[in-house]
N, C-alpha and C positions, 0 to 999 in steps of 0.2 A: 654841154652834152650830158654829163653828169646827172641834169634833171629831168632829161627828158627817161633816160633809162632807166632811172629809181623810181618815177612816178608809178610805174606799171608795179613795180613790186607792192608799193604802198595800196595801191588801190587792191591789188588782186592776191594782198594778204591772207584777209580771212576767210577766203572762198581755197585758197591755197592750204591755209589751216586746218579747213576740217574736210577736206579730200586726206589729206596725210594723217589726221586719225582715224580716217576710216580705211586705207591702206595698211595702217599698222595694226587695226583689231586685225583686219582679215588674215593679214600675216599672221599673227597669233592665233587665230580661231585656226587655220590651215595646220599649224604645227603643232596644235595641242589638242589636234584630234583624234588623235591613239589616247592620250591622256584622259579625253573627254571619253574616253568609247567606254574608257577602264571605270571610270569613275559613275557613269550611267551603271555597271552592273554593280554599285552598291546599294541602287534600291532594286535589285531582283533577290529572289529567296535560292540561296543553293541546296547543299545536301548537308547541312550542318555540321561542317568541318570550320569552319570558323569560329561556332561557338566551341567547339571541340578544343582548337587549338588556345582559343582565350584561357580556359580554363586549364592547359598544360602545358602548355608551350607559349605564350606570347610575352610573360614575364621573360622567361630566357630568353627571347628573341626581345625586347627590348635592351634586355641590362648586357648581352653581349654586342648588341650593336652600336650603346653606347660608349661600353669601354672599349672594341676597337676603334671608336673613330677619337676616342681619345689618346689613343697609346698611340695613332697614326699623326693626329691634329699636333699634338706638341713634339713627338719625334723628326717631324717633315720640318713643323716651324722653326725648331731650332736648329736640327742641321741646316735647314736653306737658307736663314736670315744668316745664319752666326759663316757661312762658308761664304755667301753673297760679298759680304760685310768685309773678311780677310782679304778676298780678289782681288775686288774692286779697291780696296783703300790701303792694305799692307804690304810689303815684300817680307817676302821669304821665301825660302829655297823651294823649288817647283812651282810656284806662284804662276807660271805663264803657263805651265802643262795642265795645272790643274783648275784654270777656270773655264777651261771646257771639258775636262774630264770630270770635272762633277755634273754634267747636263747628261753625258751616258746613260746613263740610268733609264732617263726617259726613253728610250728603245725597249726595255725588254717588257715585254707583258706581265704582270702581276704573278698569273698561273705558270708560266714558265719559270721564274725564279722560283714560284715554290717547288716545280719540278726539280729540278737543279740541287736546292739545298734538301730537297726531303733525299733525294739518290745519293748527297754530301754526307751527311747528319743522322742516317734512319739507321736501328739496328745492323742492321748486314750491311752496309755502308762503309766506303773505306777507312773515314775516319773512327768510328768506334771498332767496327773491324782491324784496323794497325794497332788503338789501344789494348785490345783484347790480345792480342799477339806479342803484343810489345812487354804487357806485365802479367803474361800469360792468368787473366783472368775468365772467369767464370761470366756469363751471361747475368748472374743477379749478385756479382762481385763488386759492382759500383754502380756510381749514380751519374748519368747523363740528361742534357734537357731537353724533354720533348720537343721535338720542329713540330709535329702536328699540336697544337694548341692555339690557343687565342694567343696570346704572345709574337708566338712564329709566326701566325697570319698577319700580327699588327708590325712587326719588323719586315715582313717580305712587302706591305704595300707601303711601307715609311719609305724604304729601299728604292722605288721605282716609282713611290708619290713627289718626294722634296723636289726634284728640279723645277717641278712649279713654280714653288716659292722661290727655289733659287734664283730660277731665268727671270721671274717678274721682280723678285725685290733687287736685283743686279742690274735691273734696267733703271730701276727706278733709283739705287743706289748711284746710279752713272749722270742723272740729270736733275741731281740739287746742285744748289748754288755754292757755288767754292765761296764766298762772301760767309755764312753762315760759318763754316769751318775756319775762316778767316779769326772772326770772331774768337769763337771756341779755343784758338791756339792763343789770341793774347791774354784770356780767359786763364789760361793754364789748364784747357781742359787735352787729357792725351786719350790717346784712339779708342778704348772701351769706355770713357765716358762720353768724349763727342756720340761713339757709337750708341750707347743708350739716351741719349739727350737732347741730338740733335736726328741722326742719320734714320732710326725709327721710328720713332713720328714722323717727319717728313715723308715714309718711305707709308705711313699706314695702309693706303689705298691698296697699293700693288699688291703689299701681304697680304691685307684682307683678303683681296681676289685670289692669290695662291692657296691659302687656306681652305677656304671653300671649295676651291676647284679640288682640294685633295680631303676633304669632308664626304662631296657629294659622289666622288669616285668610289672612295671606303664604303658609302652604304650602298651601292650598286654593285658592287664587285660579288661575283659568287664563285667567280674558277678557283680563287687562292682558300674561302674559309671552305668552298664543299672538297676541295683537297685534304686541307686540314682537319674537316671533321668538325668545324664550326658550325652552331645554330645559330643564323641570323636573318634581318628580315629577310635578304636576296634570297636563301635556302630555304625560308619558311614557304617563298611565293613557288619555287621550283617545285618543292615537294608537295603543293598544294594542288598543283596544276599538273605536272607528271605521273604522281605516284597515286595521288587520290583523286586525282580526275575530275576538282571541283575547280572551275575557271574562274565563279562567283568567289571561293574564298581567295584565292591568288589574287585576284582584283580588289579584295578589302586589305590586303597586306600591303598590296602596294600602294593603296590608300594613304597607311600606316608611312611607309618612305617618304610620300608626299608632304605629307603636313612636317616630317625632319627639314626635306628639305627647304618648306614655305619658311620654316622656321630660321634658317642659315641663311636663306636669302635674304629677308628681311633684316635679321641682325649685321651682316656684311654691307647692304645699301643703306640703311640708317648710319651706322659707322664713316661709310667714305661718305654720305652726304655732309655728313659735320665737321670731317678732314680732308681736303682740297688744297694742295699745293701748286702753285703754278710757277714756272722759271720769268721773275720780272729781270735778268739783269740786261745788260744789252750785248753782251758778248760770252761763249764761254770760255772759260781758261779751264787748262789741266786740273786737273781732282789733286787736291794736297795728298801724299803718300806717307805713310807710317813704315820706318825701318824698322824690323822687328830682330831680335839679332838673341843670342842665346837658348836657354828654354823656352822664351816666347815664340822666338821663330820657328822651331822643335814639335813645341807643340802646336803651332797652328799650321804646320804641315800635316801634321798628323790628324789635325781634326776634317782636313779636307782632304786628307787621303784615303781616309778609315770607308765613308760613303760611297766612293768614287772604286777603293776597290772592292768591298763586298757588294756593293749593289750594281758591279760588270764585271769585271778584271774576272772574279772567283766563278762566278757563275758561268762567265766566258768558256771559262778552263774546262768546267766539269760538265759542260755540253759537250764542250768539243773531245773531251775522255769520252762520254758516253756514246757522240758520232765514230768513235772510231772503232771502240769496240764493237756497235752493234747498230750503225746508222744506216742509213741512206746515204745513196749518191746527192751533195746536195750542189752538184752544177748540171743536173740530167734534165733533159729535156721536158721530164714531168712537174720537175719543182721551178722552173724558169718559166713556166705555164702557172703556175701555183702565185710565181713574185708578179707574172704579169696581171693577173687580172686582179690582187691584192691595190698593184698601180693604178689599176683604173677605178678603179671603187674608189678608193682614198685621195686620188688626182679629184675629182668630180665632185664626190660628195665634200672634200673641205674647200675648195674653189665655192661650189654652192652657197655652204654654210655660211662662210664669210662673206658671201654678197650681201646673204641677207642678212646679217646681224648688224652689218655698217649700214642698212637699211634702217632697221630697228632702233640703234644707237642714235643714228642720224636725229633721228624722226624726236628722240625723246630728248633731243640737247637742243632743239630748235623748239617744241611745240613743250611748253614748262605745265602739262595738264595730267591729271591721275588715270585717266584712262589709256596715256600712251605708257606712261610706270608700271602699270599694273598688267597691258599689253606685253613689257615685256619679260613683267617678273613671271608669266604666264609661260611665254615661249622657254625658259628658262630653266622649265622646273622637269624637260626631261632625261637632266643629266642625271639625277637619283632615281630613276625605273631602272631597272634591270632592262637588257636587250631584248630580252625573249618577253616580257610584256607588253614593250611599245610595238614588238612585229606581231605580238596577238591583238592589240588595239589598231593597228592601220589592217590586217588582213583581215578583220571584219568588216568596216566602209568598204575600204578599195577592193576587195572579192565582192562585195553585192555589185558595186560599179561597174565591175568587169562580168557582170553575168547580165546587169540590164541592159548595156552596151551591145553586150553579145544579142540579145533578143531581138531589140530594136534593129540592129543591124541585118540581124536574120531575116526579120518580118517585111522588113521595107525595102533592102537591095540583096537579099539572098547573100550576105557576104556573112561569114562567121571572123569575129574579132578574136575568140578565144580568150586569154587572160593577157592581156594587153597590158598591165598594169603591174598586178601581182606577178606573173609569167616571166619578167622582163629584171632589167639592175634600177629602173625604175622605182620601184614602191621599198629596194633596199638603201638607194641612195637618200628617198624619202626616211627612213627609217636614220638614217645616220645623220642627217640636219635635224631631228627630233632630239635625239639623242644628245649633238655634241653642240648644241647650238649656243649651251651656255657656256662652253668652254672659248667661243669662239665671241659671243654679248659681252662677257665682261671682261674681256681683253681690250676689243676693242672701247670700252666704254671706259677704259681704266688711263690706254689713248686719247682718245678724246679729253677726259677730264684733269690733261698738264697742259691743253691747249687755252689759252690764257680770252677769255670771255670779249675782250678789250679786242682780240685778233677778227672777231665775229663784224665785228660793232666799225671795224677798219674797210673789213669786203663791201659791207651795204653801203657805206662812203661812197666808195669806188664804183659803186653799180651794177656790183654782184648780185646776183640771186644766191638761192640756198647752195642749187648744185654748182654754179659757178663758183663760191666760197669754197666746196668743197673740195671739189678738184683741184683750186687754187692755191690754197689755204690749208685746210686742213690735213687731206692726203699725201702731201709731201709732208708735215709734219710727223704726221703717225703711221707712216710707211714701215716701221720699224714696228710698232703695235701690230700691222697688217700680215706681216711675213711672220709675227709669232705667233698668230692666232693661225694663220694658215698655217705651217708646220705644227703647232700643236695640234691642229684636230686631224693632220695626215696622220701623222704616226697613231692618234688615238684610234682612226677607224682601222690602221693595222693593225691594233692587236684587237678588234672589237669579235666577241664571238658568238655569243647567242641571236642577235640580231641577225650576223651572217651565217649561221648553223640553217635556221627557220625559213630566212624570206629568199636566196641566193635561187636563180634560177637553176635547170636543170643540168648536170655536169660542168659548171661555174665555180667550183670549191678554189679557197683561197688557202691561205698558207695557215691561217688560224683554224679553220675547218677540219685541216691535215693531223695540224698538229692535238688537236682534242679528239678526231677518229683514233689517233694511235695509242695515246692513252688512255682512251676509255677501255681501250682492250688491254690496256698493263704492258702494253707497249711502250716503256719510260725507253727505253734505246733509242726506238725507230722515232719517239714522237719527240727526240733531241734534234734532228735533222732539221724539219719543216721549223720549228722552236730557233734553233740558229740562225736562219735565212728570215724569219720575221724582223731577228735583232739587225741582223747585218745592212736589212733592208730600211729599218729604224733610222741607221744612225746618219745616213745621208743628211735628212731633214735636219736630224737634233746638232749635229756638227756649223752646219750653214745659220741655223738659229744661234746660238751661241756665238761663232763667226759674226754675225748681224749684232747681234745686242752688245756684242765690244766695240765694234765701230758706232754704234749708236748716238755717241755724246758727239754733237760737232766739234771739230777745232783739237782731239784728243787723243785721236788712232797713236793706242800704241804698237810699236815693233814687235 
């Protein structure tokens, strides 16, 4: 039976092959067609703010966007590796509390925490305010550090970036081979050199993937540096597009992001393509455990508690001080309208995202050709646009769509369609698979690539096809990749906000929406409210991931 059922695969391979390249351009031509729109207005002529800004501004907006995604890229990697690393393989005091309380973080939006600690840390602020009282000084009697700076901006998104790296290098910390550490103890190697020698290269893949995913967030982000006062690319395209009114130069800035991010991209798949670990043993056993006891133990409490509370605990606090002072109701019937339709955008659009990225992935661990790579490194690159570009690159196609639509409709059956498209959570849910697609590609892709080549090569035996394998095979395998990528891109499309400022149909506003009307009026009190119930609504996902990624290693749930 066996040959009657693989013959069909064999023969109707290659006809099978390049259907699925040509399914996965279209996927990619589909998703990176805001991208394309942006990138077509680089051969139009604008009103010469481009070259304006070359000649005054794009030095700073190079050399600041470099050093924040450097003061974020090694801040995030070493808090997430170095707290992954304690977890998962050390004891010491709070050890159990604190390997999901360092994933908190991932709830709060970027701009919210800078709200938070700029209301913490700013002149009239309680903290300098107590010191000014306390040694009865003078206003230019001492020296405090500015929260508005580049600095502040690259510690508020370190703060709310590292769980990345946390959750991904924690998984991946979770499913090496106790054999190797076997080794390393008769070795006489103890826990900080197994950990540099063994546990991070092995883990390279995942980091890689966390890095980047907290790379390509840092040069899209514009809530926390235009708070701050930061010039960078995000703010060069805003101010290009809002203030001076030229679409054409906002579209050559983001040009500028693109080629960062082609750049990260590239550097992160070349890396994991030449570092691929797969688990060959036949069974797992418990992860060896390092007693940490003394000042070790002291201090690596302290190094996973420091994260965990100023990037929640603290920020928690001085939301909740400023809700109460001068908040909203945040159980009234307005903001429970506010959390519901936040649900449904983010229920939908990361449900989506993730079909099609396991799509994608699929396609390029089966079909070993450059056009399906290059498909996806395509789809991939709209995590570095800012939101408010990719809804000005899809409301150009899909507003003509919806106006020829409408004609045609008119001409032939008298029926008017309206904006079917653009009008609808349609063309914003599009907008959020644009968006978070790579959050959700290299997750799963980072899954796929511990599933062991030899597992593939077992199904076609057997008389599987591809989707037969998959479902078979593969998908219970990276079930666990699957639920991280979906909770990751939920939470990301709830704190997502320029995208949903712009494309959100009419009287549709979400809790991000809320929370940016109220501070754009200097409403820091009232826009602590909608800001709390973003987090609160956050942390379901991030608690259940976390939850997931401990249980992740078979045969090793612990208590």
């Amino acid at each position: 039976m066996a040959d009657y059922t693989s013959e069909p695969v064999r023969l109707a391979a290659p006809l099978r092959e390049k259907v699925l390249i040509a399914a996965t351009l279209v996927l990619a031509a589909i998703i990176a067609l805001p991208i394309l729109a942006v990138m077509f207005s680089l051969f139009q002529t604008g009103d010469g703010v481009f070259a304006h800004l070359a000649e005054t501004r794009l030095t700073i907006y190079i050399s600041n966007t470099l050093l924040l995604a450097l003061i974020v890229g090694v801040g995030a990697g070493v808090v997430g590796i170095g707290a992954a690393w304690l977890v998962t393989m050390c004891r010491f005091p709070g050890r159990n509390w604190l390997e999901w309380g360092l994933a908190l973080p991932l709830a709060f939006p970027a701009y919210v925490l800078a709200y938070a600690y700029t209301n913490l840390l700013d002149h009239a602020g309680p903290v300098q305010s107590g010191l000014r009282a306390a040694f009865e000084w003078g206003p230019r009697d001492y020296w405090f550090p500015e929260i508005r700076s580049l600095g502040g901006a690259g510690i508020m998104l370190a703060l709310v970036l590292y769980p990345y790296v946390y959750l991904l290098a924690r998984a991946a910390f979770l499913q090496q081979s106790v054999a190797a550490f076997d080794v390393a103890r008769t070795l006489g190697y103890g826990p900080w050199r197994a950990f540099a020698s063994i546990a991070v290269p092995m883990a390279r893949p995942a980091i890689a993937t966390g890095i980047a995913l907290v790379l390509m967030e840092t040069l899209a982000d514009f809530g926390t540096v235009s708070h701050f006062g930061v010039s960078t690319f995000a703010t060069g395209v805003y101010r290009s597009w809002l203030l001076m009114g030229d679409r054409i130069a906002a579209a050559q800035l983001s040009a500028c992001l693109l080629i960062f991010v082609l750049v990260l991209l590239v550097l992160e798949r070349t890396q994991r393509k030449a570092a691929q670990y797969h688990q060959t043993g036949k069974k797992y056993q418990a992860l060896p455990e390092f007693q940490l006891r003394g000042w070790r133990a002291a201090l690596a409490t302290l190094f996973c508690a420091a994260p965990a509370f100023f990037g929640f605990l603290l920020p928690i606090a001085v939301l909740g001080r400023m809700t109460w002072i001068g908040g909203h109701s945040l159980f009234g019937e307005r903001y429970l309208g506010f959390a519901l339709n936040s649900f449904i955008l983010a229920g939908v659009g990361a449900v989506l995202t993730v079909l099609i990225a396991v799509m994608l992935a699929y396609a390029s661990r089966l079909v070993k050709r450059r056009e399906v790579r290059l498909a996806n490194m395509v789809a991939s690159l709209g995590y570095a646009v800012p939101g408010s570009v990719i809804a000005v690159g899809l409301l150009l196609p899909l507003g003509a769509f919806d106006n020829w639509l409408d004609s045609v409709m008119e001409a032939r059956f008298g029926i008017s369609t309206g904006l079917l498209l653009t009008g609808s959570i349609a063309a914003l849910i599009f907008a959020y698979i644009v968006r978070f697609m790579s959050v959700a590609l290299q997750t799963v892709e980072a899954g796929l690539g511990k599933v062991t080549p030899a597992m593939d090569q077992a199904a076609r035996t057997l008389g599987q096809g591809a989707g037969g394998a998959f479902v078979r095979v593969h998908a219970p395998l990276i079930r666990g990749g699957l639920l991280t990528a979906t909770l990751i891109v939920f939470v990301d499309i709830m704190k997502e906000l320029p995208a949903t400022l712009i494309m959100r149909p009419f009287n549709f506003d979400t809790l991000a929406v809320q929370a940016y009307r109220l501070a754009a009026d200097e409403r820091l009190l009232q826009a602590s409210t909608p800001s709390l119930a973003i987090v609160a609504v956050g942390l379901v996902p991030v608690i259940l991931l976390s939850w997931q990624i401990r249980r992740s290693r078979p045969g090793s749930v612990r208590d």
